[in-house]
C-alpha positions in Angstrom: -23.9 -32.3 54.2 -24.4 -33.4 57.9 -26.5 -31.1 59.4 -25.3 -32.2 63.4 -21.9 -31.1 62.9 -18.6 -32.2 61.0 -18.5 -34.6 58.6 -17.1 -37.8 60.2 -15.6 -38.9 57.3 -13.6 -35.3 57.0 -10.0 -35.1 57.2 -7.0 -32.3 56.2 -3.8 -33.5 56.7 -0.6 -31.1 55.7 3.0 -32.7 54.8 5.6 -30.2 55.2 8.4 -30.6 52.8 10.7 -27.8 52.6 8.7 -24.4 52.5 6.1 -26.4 50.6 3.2 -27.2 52.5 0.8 -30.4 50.8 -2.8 -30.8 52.3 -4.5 -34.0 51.3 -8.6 -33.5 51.9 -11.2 -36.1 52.3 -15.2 -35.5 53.2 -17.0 -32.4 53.3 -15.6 -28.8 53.2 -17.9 -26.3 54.8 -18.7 -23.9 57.5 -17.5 -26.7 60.0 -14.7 -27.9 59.0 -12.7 -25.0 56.6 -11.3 -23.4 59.3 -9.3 -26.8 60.2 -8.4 -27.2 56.6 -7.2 -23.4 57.2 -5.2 -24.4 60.0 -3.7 -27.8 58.4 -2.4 -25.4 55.4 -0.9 -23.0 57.2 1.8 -24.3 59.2 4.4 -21.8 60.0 7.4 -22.4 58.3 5.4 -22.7 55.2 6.0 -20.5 52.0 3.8 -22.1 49.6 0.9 -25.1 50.0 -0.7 -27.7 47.4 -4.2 -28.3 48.8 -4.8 -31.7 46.8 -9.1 -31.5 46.8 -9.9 -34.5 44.8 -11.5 -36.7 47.4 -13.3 -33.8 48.1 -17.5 -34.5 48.0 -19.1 -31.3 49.0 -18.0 -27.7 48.8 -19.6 -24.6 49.7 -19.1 -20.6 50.2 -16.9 -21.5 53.6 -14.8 -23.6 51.4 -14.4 -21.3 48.8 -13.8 -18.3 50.8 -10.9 -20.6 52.7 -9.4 -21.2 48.9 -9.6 -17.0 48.6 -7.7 -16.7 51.9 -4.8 -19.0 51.2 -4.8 -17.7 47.7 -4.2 -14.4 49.4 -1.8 -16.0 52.1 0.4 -17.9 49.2 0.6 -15.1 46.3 1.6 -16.6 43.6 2.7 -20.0 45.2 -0.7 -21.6 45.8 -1.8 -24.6 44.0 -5.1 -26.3 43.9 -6.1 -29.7 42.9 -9.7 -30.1 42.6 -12.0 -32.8 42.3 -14.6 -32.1 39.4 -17.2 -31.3 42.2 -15.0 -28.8 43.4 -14.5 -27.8 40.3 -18.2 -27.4 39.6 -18.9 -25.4 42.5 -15.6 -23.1 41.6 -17.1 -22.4 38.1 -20.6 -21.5 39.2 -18.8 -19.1 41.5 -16.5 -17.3 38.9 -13.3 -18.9 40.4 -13.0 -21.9 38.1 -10.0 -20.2 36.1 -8.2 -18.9 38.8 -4.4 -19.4 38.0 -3.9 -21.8 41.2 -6.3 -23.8 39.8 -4.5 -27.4 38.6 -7.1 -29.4 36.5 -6.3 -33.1 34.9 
């Protein structure tokens, strides 16, 4: 984790297709830099969001709480593509079988 600040190497970048929102992440999710991967799944038209996490090399408790919130935004219409770090850090935390979860 960089302790001066975001991540350089961070980047969320959503694809609108239809009502479907797709958020490719790279670099570190945390306290400084979930809120942008909030933002960049969240666009307004939006009805439902893939938040593709497999380049993905740190997670912590600000990422996962961003995961509960669009979970709670996109009921039933979230899905969640995790790297196995992510996945890791989702299973010590009692989330790793959550059914927006897509391992494989």
């Amino acid at each position: 984790m960089d302790q001066e600040g975001v991540d350089p190497d961070f980047s969320a970048v959503g694809e609108v297709d239809g009502d479907r929102v797709t958020v490719t992440v790279t670099g570190e999710v945390d306290m400084a830099t979930a809120g942008e991967l909030f933002r960049a799944a969240t666009p307004g038209p939006a009805r439902a969001a893939t938040v593709d996490l497999r380049a993905v090399t740190f997670f912590d408790s600000a990422a996962i709480h961003t995961l509960v919130r669009l979970a709670e935004h996109y009921p039933g219409t979230l899905e969640v593509l995790p790297s196995e770090r992510v996945q890791r850090v989702l299973d010590i935390s009692g989330l790793g079988s959550q059914p927006w979860l897509r391992v494989g």
